[in-house]
Kinemage of the C-alpha trace (Angstrom):
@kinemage 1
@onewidth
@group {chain A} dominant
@subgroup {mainchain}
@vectorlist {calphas} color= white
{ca unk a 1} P 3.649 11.381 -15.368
{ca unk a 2} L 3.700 13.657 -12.231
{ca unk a 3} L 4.641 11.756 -9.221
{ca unk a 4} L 2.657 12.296 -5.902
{ca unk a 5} L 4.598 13.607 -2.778
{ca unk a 6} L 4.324 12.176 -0.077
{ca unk a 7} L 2.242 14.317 2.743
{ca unk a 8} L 3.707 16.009 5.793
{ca unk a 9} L 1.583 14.016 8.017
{ca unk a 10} L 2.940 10.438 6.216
{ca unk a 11} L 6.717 11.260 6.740
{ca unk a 12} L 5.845 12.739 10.370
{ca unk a 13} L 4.672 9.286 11.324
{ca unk a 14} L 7.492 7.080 9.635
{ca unk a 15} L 9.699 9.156 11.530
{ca unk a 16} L 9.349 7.273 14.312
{ca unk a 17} L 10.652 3.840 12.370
{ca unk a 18} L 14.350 3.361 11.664
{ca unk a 19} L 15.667 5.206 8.992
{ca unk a 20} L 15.868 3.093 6.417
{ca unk a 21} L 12.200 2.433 6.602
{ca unk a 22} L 11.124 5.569 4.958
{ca unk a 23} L 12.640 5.740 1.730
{ca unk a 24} L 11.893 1.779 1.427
{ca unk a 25} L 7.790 2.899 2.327
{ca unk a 26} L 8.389 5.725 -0.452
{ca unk a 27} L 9.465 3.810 -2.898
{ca unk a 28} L 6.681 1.130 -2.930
{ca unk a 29} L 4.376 3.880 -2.463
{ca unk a 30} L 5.694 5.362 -6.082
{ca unk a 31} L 5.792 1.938 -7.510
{ca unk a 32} L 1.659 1.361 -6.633
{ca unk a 33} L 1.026 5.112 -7.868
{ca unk a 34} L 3.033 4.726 -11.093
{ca unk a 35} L 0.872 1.559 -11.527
{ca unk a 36} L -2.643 3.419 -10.631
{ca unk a 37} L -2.058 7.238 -10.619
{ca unk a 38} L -5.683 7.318 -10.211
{ca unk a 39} L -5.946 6.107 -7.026
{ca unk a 40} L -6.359 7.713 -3.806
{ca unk a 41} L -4.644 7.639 -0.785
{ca unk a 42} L -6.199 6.719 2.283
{ca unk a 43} L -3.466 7.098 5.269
{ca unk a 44} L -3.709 5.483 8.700
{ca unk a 45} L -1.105 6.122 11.637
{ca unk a 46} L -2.099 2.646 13.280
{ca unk a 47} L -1.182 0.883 16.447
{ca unk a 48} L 1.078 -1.351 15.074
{ca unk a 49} L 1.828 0.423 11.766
{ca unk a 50} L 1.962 3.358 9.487
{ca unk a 51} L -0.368 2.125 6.415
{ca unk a 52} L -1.629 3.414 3.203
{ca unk a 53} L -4.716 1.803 1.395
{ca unk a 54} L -5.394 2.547 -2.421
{ca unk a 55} L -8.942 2.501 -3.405
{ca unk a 56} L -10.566 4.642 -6.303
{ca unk a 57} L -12.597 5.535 -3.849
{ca unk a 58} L -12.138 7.133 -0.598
{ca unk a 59} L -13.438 4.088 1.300
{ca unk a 60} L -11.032 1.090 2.694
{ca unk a 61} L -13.516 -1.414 1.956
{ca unk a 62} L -12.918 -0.731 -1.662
{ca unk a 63} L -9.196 -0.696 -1.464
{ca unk a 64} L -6.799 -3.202 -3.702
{ca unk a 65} L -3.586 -3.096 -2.150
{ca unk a 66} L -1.889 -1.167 0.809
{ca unk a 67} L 1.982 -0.644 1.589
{ca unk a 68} L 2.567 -0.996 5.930
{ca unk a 69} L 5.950 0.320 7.346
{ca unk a 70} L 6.934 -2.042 10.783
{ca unk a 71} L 9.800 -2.196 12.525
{ca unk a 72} L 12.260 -3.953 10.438
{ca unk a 73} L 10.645 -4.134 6.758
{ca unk a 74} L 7.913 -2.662 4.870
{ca unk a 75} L 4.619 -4.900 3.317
{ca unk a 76} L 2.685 -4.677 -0.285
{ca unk a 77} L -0.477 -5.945 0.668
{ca unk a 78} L -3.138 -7.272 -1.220
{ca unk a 79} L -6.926 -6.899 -0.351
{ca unk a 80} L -7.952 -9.907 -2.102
{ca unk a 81} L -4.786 -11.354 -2.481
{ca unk a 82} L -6.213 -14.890 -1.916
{ca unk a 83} L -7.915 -14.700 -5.079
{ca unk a 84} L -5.181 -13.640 -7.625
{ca unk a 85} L -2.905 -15.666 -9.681
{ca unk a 86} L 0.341 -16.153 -7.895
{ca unk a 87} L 2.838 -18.282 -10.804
{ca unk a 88} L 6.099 -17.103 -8.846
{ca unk a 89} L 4.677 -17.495 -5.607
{ca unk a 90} L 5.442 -14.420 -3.551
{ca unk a 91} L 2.390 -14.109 -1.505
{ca unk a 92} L 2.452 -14.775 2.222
{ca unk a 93} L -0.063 -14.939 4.637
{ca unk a 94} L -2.859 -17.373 5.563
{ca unk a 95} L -6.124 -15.222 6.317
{ca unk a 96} L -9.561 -15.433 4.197
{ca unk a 97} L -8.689 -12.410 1.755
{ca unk a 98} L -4.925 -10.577 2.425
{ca unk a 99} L -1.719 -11.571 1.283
{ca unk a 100} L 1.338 -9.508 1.581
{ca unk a 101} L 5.182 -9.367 -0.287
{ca unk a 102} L 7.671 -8.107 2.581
{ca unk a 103} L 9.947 -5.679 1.159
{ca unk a 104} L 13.185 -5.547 2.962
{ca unk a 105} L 14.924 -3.416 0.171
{ca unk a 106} L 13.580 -1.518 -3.104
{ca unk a 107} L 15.469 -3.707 -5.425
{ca unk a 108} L 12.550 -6.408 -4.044
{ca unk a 109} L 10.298 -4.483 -6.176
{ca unk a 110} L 11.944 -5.947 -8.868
{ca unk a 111} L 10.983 -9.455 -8.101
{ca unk a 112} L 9.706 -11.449 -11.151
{ca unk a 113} L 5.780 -11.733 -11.105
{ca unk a 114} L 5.289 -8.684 -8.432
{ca unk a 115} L 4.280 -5.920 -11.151
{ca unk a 116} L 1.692 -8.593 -12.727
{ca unk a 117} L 0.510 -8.811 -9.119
{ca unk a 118} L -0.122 -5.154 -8.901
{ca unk a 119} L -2.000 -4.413 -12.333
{ca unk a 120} L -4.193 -7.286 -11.430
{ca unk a 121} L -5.070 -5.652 -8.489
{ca unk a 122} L -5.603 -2.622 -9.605
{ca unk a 123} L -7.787 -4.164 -11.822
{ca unk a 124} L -9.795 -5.649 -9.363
{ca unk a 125} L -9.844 -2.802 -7.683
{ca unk a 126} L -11.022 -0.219 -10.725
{ca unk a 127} L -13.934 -2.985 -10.847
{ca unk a 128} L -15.481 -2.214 -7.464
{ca unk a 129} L -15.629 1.490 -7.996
{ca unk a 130} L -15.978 2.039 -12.531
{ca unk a 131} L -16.121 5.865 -11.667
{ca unk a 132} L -12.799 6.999 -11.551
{ca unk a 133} L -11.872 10.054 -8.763
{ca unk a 134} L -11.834 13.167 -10.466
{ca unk a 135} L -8.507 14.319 -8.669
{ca unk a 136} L -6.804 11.454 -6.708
{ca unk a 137} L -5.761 12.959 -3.224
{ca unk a 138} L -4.002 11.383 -0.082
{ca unk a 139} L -6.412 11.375 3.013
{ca unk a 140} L -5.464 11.075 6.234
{ca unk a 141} L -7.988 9.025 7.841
{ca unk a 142} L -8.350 8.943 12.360
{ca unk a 143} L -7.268 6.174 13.757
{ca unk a 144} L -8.010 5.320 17.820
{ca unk a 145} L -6.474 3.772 20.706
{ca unk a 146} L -3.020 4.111 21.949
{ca unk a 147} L -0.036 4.166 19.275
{ca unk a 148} L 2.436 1.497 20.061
{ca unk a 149} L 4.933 1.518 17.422
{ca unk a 150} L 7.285 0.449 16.219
């Protein structure tokens, strides 16, 4: 398996977060493309955050899970994390649809339950778009308003 490198643009904007944030936002990043190599990229340098969606397609809507660098620690979000079968209970959040694992280290990647949480949503994800991308990319995608971060 050939692993993805991060973009120019990506580690230009976690520049501006502590150090240790980077490699942390790397190494979830690897962990959601060794789990769908497929998927594509879709980058945001955001007012609060630096984000990445995953989506077999190119559109958010469609996405299954996205990794956000903040200040202090680094998300695994969920898309429709409200809907999927949480036994070891590492979700947080309260909204309609996202839930999110905060990753203060990479060894929290090894938390029991958070892989199963992963392939099942990249499974739900690979069922909103059945047509694969032909060559997975990384897209930066505009984002407005004044950057305020971190």
């Amino acid at each position: 398996m050939i692993k993805r490198p991060p973009p120019a643009e990506l580690l230009e904007f976690l520049a501006a977060f502590d150090p240790a944030i980077t490699p942390l936002f790397i190494a979830v990043r690897e962990r959601v493309l060794l789990t769908a190599p497929q998927a594509n990229e879709l980058i945001y340098d955001a007012y609060n955050a630096v984000s990445a969606a995953y989506s077999f397609s190119d559109h958010l809507k469609e996405g299954f899970c996205h990794v956000a660098a903040y200040a202090r620690h680094v998300n695994l979000g969920f898309n429709r994390g409200a809907a999927l079968d949480d036994p070891t209970g590492l979700l947080r959040g309260n909204g309609t649809s996202i839930r999110h694992v905060r990753m203060q280290t990479a060894t929290d990647l090894e938390q029991p339950g958070l892989q199963a949480l992963l392939r099942a949503a990249v499974a739900e994800g690979a069922g909103l778009c059945p047509q694969m991308p032909q060559a997975p990319a990384s897209i930066i995608k505009p984002t407005r308003g004044a950057k305020r971060r971190p």
